[in-house]
N, C-alpha and C positions, 0 to 999 in steps of 0.2 A: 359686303360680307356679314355685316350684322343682320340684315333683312336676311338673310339666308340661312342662319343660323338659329333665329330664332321662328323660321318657318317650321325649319326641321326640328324643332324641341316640338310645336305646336303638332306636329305629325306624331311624336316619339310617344307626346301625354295623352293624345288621341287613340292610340291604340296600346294603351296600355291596361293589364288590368289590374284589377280591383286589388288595392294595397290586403295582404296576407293578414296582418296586426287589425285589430280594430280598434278606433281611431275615437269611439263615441265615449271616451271615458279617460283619466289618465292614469298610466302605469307606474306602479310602484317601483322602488328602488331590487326588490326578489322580482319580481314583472320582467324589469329591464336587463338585468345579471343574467336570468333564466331563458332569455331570447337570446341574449347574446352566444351565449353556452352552446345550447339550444341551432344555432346556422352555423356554427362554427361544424357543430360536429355532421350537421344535415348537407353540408357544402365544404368536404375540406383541403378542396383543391384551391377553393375561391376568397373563403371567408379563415381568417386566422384570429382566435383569441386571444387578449395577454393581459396581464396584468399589471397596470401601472405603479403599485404601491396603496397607502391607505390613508383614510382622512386624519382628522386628528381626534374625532374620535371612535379612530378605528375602522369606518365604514370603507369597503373597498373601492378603488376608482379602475375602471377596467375599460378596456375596447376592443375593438376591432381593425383588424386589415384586410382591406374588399381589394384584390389583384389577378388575375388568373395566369402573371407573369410571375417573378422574383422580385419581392418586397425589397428583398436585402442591395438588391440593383437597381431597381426603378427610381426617377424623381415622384414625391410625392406630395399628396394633397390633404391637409389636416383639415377636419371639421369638426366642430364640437362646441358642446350646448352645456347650460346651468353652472355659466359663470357666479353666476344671480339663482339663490338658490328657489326665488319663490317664482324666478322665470318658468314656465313651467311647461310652455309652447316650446320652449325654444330646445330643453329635450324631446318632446316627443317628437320635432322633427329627426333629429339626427335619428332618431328610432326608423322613420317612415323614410330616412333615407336606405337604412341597412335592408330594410325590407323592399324598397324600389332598386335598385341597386343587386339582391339579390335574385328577386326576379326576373329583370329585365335583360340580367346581362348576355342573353345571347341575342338581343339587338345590335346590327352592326355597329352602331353607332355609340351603344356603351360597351360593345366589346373591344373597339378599340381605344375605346379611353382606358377600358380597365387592364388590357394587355403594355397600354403605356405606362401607367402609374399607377400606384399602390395608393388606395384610400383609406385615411388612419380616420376614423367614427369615434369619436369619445362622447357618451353623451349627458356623462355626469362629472363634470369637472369639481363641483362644490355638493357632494352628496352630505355632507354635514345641514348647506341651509338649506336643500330641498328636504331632510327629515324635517327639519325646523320650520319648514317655510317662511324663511328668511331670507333678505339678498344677502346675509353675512355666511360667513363660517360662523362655524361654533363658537369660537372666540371674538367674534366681533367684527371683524378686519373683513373688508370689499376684496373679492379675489382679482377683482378685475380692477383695483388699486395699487396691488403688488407687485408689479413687473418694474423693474431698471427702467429708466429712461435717462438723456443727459442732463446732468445735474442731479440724477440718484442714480450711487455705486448699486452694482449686485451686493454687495452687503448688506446695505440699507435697505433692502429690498427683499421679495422671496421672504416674510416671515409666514406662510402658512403653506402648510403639509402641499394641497393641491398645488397650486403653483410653483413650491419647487418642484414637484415633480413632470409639471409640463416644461420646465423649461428644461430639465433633462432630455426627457423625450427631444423637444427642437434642437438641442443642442445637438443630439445624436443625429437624427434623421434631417435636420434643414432642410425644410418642409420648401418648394417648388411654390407653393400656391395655399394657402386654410380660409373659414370663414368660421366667425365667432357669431355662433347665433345667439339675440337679445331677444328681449319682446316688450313691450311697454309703449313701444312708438310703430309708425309702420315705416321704415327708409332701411338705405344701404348706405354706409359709412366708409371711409380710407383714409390712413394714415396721411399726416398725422394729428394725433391727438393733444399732442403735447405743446404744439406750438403753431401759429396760422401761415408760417413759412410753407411752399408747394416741396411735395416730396419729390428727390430728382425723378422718379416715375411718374409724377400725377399724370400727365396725358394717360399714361398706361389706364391709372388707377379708375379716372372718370370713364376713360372706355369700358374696362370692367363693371365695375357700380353702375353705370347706365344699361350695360345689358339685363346686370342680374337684376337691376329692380323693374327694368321692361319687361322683363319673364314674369315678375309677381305684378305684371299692374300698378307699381306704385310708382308716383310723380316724385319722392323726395331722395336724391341721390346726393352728397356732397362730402366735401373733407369734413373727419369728423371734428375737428376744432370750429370749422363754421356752425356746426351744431352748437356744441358747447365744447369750451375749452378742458381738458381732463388728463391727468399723469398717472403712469402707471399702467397703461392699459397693452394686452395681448399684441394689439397690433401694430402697436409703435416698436414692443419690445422683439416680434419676430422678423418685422421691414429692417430694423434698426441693425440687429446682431447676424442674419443671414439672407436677408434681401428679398424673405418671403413677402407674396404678393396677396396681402392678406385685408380681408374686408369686414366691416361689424356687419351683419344682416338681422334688424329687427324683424321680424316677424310679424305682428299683431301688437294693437293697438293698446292689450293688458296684458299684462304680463304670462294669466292665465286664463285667455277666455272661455267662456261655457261651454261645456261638453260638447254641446250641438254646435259650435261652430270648428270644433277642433280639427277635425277631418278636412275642410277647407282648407282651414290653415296650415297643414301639413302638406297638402297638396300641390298647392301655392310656393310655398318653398320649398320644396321640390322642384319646380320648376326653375327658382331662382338658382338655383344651387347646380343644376345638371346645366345651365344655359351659363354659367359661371366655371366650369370645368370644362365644356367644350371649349370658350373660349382661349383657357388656357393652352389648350391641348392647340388649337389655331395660330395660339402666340407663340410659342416653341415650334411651329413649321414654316414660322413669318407670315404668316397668312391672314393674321387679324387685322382688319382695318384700324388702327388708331384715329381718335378723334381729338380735339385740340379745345378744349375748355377756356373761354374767353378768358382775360384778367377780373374781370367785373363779378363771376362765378357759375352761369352759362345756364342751362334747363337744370329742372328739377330742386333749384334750390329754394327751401322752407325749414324755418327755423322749429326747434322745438326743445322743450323743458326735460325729456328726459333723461336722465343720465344712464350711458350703458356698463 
């Protein structure tokens, strides 16, 4: 099932065309509001605009909903980028998804992903340290630090603007499936983070992670605590509280690499991402092969320094 699935992504990106955005430069925070704006109103049977609240200093945090069913009834799929505000790859994907995504959708094959599920696109989760270009917020504080985990209440938790408001967001919608895109390292990462115990899905988890990072080419797939051990992170706090099936996906190897290779890299994940959403769409009809990850910790596994 995996050999076939990722047959047919390689057929999907084969005849796809040419992304709408161009990709040889990157988009500012009015860039990215004004595209968003911008499909919503050009597609608005498909693409929904909303507003998720504002940073803390004020800057707007906004997305989208890619569905051509009812958002309000669908399970859905969170994806979103600039955890990390100096990540900078790892927004312009989520951008060159909404633009893949809007394109493509009367392929059979993303039309019926997207008649299934509702795709929520956020691609500035920390637009404070992407003005700044910083991994922080404004105030300092790692966003992708502040999520609950066990052993920190929601109290102690959630002090910055973004992050409470994503965890409203899941809290409302308990998102089916999300990927949290990083950039700094090249691998795909699965809960948990927090501790090197096997999540009761790992099997799930390595079959996912081993798709999406065979869609990008890359060799390093593993729990993200094999990586490095980290608390507070997105995807322990959405596996943990609603059982979403949610993955870190680095993207590229700097946080923000040169123009000229930008385009690749968006391309690239994209692939990983649309081969990471089929599967789910296959897991939900039973049809995913599960694969069974040794104890020892199986293909794909390499260590690395960066923290997402």
């Amino acid at each position: 099932m995996a050999r076939s699935l990722l047959g047919l992504l390689v057929w999907l990106l084969s005849t796809t065309q040419a992304l709408a955005l161009e990709f040889s430069h990157y988009h500012s925070q009015v860039d990215i509001d004004h595209y968003l704006l911008e499909m919503a109103r050009e597609h608005p049977g498909l693409v929904h605009f909303h507003r998720l609240g504002s940073s803390e200093q004020g800057r707007p945090i906004n997305y989208v909903v890619i569905s051509s069913g009812d958002p309000e009834t669908l399970p859905a799929i969170f994806l979103n980028g600039t955890h990390h505000g100096d990540e900078r790859a790892s927004t312009e994907t989520v951008l060159g998804l909404v633009d893949f995504l809007v394109q493509e959708h009367r392929k059979p094959m993303l039309k019926e992903l997207l008649s299934g599920y509702a795709i929520y696109l956020l691609p500035l989760v920390n637009p404070d340290g992407f003005a700044l270009g910083t991994r922080l917020n404004a105030h300092g504080f790692d966003p992708n630090r502040d999520y609950s985990y066990p052993g920190r209440s929601d109290e102690d938790s959630f002090k910055t603007n973004s992050i409470r408001l994503v965890k409203e967001l899941s809290n409302s919608v308990r998102f089916r499936a999300a990927l949290a895109f990083h950039s700094g390292m090249e691998g795909v990462l699965w809960a948990w983070a927090h501790t090197a115990d096997r999540a009761p899905d790992h099997d799930i988890y390595y079959t996912l992670a081993k798709l999406t990072a065979g869609a990008m080419a890359m060799p390093r797939y593993m729990q993200s605590h094999q990586d490095y051990p980290a608390l507070g992170e997105f995807i322990d706090f959405v596996y943990m509280n609603h059982g979403t099936l949610a993955l870190t996906v680095e993207v590229a190897n700097q946080p923000s690499p040169p123009p000229r290779e930008l385009a690749g890299v968006v391309k690239r994940a994209i692939g990983g991402s649309v081969a990471f959403m089929l599967a789910i769409l296959e897991l939900d009809r039973s049809e995913l092969r599960i694969e069974h990850q040794n104890a020892s910790g199986g293909a794909g596994v390499q260590l690395s320094s960066k923290k997402s």
